[in-house]
PyMOL Python script that loads the backbone (N, CA, C, O; Angstrom):
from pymol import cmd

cmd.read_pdbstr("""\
ATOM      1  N   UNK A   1      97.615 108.081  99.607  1.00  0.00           N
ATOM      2  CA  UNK A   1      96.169 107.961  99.470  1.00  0.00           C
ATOM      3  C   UNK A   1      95.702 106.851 100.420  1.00  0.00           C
ATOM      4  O   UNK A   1      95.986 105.671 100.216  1.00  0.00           O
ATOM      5  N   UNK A   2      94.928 107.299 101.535  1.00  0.00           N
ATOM      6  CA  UNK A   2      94.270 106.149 101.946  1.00  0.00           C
ATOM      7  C   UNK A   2      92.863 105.579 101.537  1.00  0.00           C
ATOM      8  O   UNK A   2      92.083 106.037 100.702  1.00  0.00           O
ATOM      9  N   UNK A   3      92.708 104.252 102.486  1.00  0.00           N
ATOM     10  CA  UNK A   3      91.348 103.418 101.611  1.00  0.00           C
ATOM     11  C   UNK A   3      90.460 104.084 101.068  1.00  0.00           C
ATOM     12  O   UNK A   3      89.994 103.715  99.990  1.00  0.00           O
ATOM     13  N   UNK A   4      89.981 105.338 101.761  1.00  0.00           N
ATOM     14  CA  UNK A   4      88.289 105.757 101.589  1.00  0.00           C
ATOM     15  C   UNK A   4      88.948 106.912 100.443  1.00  0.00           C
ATOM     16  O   UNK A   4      88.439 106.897  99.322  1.00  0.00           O
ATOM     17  N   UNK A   5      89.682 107.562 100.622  1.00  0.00           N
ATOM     18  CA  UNK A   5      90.439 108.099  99.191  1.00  0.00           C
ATOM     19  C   UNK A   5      90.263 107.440  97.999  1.00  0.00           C
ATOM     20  O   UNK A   5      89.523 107.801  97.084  1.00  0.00           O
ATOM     21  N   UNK A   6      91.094 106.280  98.041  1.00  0.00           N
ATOM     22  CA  UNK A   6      91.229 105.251  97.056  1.00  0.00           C
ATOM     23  C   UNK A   6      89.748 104.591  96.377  1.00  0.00           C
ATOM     24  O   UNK A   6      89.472 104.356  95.200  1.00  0.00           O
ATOM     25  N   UNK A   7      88.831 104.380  97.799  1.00  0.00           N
ATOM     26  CA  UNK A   7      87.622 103.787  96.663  1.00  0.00           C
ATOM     27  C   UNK A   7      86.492 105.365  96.454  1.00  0.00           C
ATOM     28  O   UNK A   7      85.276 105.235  96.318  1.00  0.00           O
ATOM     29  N   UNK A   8      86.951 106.292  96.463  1.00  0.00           N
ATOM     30  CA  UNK A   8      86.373 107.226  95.948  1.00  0.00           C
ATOM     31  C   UNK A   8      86.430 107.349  94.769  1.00  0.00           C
ATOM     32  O   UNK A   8      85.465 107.459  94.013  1.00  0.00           O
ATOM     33  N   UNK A   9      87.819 107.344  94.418  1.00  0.00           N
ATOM     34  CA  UNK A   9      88.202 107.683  93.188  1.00  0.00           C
ATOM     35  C   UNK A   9      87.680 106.489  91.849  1.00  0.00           C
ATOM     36  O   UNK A   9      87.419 106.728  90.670  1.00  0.00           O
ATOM     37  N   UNK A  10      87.668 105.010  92.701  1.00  0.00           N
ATOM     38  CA  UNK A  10      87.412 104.451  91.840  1.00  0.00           C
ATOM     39  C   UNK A  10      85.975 104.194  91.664  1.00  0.00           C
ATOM     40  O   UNK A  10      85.406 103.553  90.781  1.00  0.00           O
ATOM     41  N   UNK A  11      85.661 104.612  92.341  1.00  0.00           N
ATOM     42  CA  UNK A  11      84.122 104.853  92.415  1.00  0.00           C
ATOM     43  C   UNK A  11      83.326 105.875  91.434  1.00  0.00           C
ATOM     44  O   UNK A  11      82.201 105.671  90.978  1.00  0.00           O
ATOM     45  N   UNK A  12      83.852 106.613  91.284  1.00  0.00           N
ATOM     46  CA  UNK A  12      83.938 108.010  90.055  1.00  0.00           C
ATOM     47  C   UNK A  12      84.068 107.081  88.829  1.00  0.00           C
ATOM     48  O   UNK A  12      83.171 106.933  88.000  1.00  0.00           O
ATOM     49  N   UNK A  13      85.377 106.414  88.790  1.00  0.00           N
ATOM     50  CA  UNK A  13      85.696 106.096  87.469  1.00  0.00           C
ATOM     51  C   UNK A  13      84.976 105.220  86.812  1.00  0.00           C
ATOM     52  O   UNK A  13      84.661 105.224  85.622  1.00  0.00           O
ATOM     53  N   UNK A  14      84.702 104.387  87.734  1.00  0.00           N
ATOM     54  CA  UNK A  14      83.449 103.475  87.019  1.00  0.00           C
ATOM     55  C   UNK A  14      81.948 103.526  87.312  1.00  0.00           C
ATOM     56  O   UNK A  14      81.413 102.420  87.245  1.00  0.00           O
ATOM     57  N   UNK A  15      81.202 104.471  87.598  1.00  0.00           N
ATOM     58  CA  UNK A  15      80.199 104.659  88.068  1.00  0.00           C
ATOM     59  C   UNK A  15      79.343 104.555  86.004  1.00  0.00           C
ATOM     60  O   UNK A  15      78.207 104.094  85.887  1.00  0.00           O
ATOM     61  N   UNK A  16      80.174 105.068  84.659  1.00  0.00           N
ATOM     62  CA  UNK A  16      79.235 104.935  83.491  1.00  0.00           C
ATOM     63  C   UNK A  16      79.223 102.967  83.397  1.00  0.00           C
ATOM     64  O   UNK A  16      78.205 102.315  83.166  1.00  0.00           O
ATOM     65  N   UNK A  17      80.316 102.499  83.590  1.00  0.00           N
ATOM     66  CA  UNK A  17      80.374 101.041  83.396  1.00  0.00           C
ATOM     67  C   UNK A  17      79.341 100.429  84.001  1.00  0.00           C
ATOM     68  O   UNK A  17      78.567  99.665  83.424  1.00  0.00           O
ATOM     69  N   UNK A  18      79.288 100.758  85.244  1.00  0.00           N
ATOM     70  CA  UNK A  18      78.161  99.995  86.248  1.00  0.00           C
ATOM     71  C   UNK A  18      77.044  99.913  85.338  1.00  0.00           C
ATOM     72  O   UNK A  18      76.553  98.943  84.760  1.00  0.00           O
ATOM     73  N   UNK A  19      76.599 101.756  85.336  1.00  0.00           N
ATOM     74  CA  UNK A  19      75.068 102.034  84.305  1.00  0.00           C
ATOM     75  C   UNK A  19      74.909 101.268  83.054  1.00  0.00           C
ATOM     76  O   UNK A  19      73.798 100.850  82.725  1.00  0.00           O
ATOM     77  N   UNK A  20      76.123 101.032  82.237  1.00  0.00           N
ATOM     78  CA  UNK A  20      75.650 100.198  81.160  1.00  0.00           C
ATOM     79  C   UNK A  20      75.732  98.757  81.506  1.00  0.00           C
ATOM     80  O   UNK A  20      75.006  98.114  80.748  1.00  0.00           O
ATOM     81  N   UNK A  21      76.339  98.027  82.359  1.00  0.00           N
ATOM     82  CA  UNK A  21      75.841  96.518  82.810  1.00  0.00           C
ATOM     83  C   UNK A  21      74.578  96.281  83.153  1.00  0.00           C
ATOM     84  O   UNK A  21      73.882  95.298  82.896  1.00  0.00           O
ATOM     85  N   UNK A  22      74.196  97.757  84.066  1.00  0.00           N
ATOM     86  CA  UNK A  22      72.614  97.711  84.494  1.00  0.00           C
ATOM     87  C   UNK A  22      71.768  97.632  83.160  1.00  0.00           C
ATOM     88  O   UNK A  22      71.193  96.637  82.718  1.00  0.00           O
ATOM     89  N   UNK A  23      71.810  98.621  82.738  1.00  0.00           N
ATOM     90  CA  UNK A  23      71.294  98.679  81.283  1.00  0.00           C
ATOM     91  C   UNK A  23      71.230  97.935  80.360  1.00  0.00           C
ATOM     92  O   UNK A  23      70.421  98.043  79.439  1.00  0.00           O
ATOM     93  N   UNK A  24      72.372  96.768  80.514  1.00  0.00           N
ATOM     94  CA  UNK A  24      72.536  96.012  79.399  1.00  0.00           C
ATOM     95  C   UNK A  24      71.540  94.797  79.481  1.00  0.00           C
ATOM     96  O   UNK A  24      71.206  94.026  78.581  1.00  0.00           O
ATOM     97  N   UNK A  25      71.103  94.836  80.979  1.00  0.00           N
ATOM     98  CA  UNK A  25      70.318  93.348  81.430  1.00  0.00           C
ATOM     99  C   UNK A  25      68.999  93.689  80.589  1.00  0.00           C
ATOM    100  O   UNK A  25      68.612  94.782  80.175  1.00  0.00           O
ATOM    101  N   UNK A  26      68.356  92.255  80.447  1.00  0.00           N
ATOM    102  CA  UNK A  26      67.361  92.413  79.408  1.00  0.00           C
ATOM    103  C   UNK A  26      65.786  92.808  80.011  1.00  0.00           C
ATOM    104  O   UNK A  26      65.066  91.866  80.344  1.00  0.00           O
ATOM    105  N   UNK A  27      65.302  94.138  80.135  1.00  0.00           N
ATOM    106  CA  UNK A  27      64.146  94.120  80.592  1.00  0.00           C
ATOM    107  C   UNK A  27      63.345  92.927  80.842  1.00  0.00           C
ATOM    108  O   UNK A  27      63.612  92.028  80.044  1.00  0.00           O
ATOM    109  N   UNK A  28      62.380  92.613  81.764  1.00  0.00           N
ATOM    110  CA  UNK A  28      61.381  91.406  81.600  1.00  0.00           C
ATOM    111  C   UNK A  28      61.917  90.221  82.065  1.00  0.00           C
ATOM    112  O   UNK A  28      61.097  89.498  82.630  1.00  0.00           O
ATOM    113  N   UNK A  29      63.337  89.699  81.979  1.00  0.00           N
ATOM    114  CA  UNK A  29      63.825  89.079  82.442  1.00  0.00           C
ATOM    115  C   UNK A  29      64.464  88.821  83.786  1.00  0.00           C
ATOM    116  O   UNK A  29      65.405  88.050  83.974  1.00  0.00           O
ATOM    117  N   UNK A  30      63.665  89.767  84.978  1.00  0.00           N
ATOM    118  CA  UNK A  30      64.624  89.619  86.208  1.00  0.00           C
ATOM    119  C   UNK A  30      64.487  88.306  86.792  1.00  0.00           C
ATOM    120  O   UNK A  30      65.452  87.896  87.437  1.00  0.00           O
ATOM    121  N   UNK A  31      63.487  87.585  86.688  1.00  0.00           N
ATOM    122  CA  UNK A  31      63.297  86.437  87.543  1.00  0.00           C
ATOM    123  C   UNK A  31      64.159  85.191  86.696  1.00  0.00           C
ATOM    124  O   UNK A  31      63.903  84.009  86.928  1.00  0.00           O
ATOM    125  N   UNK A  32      65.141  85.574  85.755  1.00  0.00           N
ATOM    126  CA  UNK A  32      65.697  84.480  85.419  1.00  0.00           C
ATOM    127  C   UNK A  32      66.855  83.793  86.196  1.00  0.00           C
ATOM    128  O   UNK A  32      67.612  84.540  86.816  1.00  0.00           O
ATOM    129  N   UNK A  33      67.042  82.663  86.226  1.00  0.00           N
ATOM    130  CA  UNK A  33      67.590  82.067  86.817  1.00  0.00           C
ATOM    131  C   UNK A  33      68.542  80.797  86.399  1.00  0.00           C
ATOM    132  O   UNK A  33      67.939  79.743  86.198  1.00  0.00           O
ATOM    133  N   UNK A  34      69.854  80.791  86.259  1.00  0.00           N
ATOM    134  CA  UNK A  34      70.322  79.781  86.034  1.00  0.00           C
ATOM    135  C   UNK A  34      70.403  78.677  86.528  1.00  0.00           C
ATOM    136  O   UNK A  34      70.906  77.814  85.809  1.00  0.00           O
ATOM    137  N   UNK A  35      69.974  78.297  87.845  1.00  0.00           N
ATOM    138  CA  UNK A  35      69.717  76.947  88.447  1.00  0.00           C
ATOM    139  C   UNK A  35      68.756  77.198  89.389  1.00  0.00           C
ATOM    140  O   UNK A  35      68.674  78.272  89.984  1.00  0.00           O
ATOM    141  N   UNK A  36      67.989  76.221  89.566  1.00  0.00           N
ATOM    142  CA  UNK A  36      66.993  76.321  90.986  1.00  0.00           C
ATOM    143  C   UNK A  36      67.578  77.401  92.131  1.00  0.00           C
ATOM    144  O   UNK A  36      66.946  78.375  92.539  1.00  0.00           O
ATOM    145  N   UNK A  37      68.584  77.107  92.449  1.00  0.00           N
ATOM    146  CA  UNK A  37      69.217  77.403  94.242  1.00  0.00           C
ATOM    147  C   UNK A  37      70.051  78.672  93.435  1.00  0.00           C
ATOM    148  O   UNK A  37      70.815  79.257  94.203  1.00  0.00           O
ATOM    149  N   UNK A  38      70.048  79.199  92.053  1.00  0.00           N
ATOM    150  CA  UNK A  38      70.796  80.721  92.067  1.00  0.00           C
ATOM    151  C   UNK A  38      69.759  81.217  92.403  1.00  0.00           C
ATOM    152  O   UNK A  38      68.628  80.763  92.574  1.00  0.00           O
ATOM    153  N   UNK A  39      70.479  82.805  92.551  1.00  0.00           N
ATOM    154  CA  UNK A  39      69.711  83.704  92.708  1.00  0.00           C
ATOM    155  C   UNK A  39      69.649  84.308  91.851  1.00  0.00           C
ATOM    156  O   UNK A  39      70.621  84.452  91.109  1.00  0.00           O
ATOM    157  N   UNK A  40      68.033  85.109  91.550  1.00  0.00           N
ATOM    158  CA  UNK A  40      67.120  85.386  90.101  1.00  0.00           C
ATOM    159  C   UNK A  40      68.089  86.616  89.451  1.00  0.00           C
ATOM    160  O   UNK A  40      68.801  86.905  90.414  1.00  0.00           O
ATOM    161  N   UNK A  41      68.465  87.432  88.407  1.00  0.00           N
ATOM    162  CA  UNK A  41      68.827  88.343  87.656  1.00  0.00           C
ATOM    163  C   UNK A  41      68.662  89.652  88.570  1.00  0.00           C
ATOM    164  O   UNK A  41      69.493  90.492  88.916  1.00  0.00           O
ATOM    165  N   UNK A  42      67.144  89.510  88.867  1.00  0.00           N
ATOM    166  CA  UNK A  42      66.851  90.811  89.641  1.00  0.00           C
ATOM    167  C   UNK A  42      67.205  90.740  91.033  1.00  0.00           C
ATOM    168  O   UNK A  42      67.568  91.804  91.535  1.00  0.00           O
ATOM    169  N   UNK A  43      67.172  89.418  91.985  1.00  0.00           N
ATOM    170  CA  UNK A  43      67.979  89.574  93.419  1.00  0.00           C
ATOM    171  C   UNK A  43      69.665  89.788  92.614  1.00  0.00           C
ATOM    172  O   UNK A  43      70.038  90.737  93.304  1.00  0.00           O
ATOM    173  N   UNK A  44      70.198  89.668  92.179  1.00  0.00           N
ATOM    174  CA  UNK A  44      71.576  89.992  91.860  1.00  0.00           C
ATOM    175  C   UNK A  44      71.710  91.369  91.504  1.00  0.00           C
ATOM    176  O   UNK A  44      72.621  92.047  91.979  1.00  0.00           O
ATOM    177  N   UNK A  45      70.856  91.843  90.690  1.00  0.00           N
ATOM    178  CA  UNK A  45      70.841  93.593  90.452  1.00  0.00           C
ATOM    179  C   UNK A  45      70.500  93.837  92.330  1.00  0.00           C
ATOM    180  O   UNK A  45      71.367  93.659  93.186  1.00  0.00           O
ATOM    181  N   UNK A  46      69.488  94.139  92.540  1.00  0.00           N
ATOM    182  CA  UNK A  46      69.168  94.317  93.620  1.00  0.00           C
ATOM    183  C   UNK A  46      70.333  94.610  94.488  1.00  0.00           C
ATOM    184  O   UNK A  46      70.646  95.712  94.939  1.00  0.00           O
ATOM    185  N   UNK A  47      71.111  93.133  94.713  1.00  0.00           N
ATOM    186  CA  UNK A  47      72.581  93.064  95.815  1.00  0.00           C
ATOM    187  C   UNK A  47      73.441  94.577  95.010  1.00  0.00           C
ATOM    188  O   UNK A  47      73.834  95.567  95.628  1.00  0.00           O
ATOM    189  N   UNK A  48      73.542  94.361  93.628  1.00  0.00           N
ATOM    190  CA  UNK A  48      74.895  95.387  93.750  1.00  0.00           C
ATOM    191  C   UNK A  48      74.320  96.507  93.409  1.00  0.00           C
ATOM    192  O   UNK A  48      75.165  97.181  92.819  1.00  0.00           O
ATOM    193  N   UNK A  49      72.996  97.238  93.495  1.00  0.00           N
ATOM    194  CA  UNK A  49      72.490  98.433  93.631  1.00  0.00           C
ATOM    195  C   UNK A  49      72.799  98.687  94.869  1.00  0.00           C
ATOM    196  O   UNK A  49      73.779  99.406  95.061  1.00  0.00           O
ATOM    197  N   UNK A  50      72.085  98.190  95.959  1.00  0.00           N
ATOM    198  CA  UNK A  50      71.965  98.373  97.420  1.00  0.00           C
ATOM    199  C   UNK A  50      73.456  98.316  97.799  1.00  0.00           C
ATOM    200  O   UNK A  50      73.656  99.388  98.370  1.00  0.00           O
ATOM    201  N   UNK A  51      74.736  97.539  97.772  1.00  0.00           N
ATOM    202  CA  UNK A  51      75.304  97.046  98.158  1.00  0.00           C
ATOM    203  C   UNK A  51      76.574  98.409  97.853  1.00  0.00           C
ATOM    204  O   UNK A  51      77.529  98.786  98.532  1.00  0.00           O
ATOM    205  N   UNK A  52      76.096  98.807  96.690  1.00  0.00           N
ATOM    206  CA  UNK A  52      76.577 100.061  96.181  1.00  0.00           C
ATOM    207  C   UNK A  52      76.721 101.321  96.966  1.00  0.00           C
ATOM    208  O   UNK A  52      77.689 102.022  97.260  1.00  0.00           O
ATOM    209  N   UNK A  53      75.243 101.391  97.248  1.00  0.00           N
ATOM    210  CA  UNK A  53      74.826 102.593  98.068  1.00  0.00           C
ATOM    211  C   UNK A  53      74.962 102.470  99.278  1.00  0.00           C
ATOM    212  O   UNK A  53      75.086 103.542  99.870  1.00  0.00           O
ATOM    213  N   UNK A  54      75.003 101.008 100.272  1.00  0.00           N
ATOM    214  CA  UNK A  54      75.679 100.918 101.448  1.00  0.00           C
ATOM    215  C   UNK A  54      77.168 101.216 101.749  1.00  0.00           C
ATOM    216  O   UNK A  54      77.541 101.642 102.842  1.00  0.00           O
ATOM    217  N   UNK A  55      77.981 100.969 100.725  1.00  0.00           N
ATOM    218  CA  UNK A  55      79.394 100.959 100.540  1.00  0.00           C
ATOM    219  C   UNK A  55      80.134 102.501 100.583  1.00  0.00           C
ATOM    220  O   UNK A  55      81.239 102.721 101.079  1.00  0.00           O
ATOM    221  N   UNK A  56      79.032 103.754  99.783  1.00  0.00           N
ATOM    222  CA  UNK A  56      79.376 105.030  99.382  1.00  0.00           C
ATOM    223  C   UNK A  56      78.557 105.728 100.788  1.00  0.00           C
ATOM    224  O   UNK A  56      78.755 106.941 100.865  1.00  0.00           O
ATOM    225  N   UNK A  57      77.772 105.215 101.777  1.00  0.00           N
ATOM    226  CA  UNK A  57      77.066 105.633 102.837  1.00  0.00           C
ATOM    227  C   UNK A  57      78.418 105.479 104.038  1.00  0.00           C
ATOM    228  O   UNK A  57      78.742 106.227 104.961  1.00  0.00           O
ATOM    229  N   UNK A  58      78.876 104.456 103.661  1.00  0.00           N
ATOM    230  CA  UNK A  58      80.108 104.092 104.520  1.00  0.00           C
ATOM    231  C   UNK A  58      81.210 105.301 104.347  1.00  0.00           C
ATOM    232  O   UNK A  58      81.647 106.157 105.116  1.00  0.00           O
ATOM    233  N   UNK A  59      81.440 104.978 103.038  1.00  0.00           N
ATOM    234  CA  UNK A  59      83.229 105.661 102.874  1.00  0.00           C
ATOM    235  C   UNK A  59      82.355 107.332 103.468  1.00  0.00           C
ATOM    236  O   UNK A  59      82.812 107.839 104.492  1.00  0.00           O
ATOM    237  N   UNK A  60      81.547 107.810 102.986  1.00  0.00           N
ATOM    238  CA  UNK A  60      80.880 109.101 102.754  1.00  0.00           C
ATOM    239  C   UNK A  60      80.635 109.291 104.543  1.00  0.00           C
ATOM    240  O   UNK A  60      80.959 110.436 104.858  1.00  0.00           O
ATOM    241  N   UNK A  61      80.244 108.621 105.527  1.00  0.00           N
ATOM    242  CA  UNK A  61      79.231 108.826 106.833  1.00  0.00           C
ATOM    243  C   UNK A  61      80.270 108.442 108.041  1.00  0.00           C
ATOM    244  O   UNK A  61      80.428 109.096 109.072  1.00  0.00           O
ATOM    245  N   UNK A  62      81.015 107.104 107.638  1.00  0.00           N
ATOM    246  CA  UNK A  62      81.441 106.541 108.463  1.00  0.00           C
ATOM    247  C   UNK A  62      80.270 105.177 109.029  1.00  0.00           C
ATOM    248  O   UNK A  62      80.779 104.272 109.691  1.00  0.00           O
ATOM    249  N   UNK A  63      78.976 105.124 108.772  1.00  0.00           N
ATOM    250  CA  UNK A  63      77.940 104.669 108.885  1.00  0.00           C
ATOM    251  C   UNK A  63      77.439 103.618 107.614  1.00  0.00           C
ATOM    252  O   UNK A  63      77.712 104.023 106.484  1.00  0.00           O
ATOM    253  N   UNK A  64      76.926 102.667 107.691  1.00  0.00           N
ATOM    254  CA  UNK A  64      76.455 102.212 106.274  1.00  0.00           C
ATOM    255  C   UNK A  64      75.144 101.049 106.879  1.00  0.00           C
ATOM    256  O   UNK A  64      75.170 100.352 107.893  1.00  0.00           O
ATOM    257  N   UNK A  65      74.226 101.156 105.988  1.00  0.00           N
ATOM    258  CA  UNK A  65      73.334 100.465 106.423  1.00  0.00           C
ATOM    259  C   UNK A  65      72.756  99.412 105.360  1.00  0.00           C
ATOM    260  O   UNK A  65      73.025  99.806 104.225  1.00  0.00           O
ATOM    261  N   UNK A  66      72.118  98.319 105.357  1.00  0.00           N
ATOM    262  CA  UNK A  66      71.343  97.395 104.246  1.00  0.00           C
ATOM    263  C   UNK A  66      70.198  97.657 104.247  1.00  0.00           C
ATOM    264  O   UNK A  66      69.396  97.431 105.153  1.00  0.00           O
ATOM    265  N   UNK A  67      70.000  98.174 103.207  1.00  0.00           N
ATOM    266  CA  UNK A  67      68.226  98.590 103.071  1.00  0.00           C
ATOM    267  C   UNK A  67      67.896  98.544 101.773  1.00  0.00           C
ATOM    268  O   UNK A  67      67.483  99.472 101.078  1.00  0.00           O
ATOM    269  N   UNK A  68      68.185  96.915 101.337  1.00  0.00           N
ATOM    270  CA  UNK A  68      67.121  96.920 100.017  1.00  0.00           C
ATOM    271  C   UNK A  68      65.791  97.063 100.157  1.00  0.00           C
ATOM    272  O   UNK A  68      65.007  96.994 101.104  1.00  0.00           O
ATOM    273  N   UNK A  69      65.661  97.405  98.305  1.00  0.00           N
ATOM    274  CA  UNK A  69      64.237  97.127  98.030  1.00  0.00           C
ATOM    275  C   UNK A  69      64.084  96.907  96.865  1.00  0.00           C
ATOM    276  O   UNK A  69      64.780  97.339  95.947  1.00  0.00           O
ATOM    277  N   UNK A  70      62.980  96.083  96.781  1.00  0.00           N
ATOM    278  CA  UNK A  70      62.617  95.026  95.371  1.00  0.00           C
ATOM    279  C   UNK A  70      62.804  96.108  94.026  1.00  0.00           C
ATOM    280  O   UNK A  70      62.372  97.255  93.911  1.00  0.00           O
ATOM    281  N   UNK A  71      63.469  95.436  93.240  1.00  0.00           N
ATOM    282  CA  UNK A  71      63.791  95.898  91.799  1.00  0.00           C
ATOM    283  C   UNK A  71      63.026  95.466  90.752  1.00  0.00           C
ATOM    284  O   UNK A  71      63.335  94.420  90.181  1.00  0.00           O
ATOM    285  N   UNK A  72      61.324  96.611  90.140  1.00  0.00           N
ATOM    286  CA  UNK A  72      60.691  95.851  89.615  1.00  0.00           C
ATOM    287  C   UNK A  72      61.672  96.342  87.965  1.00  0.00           C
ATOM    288  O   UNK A  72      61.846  95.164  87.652  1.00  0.00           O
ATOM    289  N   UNK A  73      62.264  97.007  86.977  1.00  0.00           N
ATOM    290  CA  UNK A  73      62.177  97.433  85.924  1.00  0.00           C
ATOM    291  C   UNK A  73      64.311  97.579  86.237  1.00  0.00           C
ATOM    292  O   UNK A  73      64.972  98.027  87.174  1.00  0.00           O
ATOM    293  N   UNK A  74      64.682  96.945  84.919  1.00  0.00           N
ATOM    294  CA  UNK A  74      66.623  97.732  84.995  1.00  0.00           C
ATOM    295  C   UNK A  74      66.100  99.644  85.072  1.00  0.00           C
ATOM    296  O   UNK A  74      66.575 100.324  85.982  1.00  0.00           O
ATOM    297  N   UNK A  75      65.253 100.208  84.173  1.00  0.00           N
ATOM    298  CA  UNK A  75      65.484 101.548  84.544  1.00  0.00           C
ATOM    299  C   UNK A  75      65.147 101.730  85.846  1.00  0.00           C
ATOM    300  O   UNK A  75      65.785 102.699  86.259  1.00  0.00           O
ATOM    301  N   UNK A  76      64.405 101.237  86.756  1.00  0.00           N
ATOM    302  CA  UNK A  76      63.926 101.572  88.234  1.00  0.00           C
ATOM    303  C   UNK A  76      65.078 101.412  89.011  1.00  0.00           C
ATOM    304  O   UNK A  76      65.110 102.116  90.021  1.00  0.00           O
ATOM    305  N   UNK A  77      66.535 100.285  88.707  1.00  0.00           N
ATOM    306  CA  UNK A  77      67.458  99.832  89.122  1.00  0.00           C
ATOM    307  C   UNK A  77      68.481 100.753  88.729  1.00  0.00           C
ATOM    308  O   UNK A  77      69.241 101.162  89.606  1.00  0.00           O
ATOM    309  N   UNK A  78      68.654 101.240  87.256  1.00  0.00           N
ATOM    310  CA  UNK A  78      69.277 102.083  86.736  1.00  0.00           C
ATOM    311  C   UNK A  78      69.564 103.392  87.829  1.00  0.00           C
ATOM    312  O   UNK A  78      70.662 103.696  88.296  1.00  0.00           O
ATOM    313  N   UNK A  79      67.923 104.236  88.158  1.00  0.00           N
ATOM    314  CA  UNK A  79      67.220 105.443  88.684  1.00  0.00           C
ATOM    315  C   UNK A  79      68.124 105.204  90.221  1.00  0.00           C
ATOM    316  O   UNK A  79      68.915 106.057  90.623  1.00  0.00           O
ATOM    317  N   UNK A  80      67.836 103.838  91.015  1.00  0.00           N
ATOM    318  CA  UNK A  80      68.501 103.586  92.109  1.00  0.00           C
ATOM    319  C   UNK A  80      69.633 104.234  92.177  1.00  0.00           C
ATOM    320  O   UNK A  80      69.919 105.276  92.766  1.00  0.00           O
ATOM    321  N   UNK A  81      70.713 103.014  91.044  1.00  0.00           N
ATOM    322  CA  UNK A  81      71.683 103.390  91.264  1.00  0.00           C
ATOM    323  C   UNK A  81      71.934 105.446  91.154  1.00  0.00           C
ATOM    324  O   UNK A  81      72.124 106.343  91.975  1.00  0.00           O
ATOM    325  N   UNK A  82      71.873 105.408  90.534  1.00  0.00           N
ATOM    326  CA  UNK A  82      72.562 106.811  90.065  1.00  0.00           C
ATOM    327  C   UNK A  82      71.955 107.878  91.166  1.00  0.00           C
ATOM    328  O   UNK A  82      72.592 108.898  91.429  1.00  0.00           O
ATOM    329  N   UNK A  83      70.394 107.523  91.945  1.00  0.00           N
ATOM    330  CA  UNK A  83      70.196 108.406  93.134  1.00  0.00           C
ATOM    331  C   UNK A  83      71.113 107.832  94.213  1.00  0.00           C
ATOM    332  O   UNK A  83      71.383 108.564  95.165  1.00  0.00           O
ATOM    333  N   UNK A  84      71.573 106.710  94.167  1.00  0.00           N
ATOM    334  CA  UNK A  84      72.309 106.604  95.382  1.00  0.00           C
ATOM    335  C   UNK A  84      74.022 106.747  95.366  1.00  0.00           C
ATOM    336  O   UNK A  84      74.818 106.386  96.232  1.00  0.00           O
ATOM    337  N   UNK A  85      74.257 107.351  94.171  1.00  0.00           N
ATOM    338  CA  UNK A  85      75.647 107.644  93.860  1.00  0.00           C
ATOM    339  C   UNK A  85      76.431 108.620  94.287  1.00  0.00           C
ATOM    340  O   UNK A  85      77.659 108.539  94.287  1.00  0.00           O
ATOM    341  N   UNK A  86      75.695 109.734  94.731  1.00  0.00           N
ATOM    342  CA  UNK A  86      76.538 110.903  95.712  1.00  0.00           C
ATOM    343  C   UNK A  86      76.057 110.741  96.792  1.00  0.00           C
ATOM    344  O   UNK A  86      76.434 111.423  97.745  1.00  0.00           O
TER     345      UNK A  86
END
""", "prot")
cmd.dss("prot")
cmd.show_as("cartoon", "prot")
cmd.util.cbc("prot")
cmd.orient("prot")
């Protein structure tokens, strides 16, 4: 099995886990922040939505690009993820 094999598969396997971490974050709360200089709840969803769908653009294209965009609601983040999963 090579790499892009390998994170396919694991990509499958945990694609319900992801959805319920997303899910689990507390609506209303994206701008929280544990220290001044972290970054807010919702830039952290944000990174591993996008970061997600750059990663599966890759193994999938050979190509991968960064193209966030602001995460107002976890279901809007939720909706992300799972459109950008195949």
């Amino acid at each position: 099995m090579n790499e892009r094999e390998f994170f396919q598969v694991r990509r499958k396997a945990e694609r319900d886990t992801f959805l319920r971490v997303i899910r689990a974050m507390p609506d209303g709360k994206l701008d929280y922040k544990p220290h001044e200089r972290s970054p807010s709840a919702g830039e952290l969803l944000k990174t591993l939505v996008f970061e997600h769908s750059a990663c599966c653009e890759l193994a999938g294209t050979g190509r991968g690009e960064w193209k966030p965009a602001p995460i107002a609601s976890i279901e809007e983040a939720a909706s992300a993820f799972e459109r950008h999963w195949d």
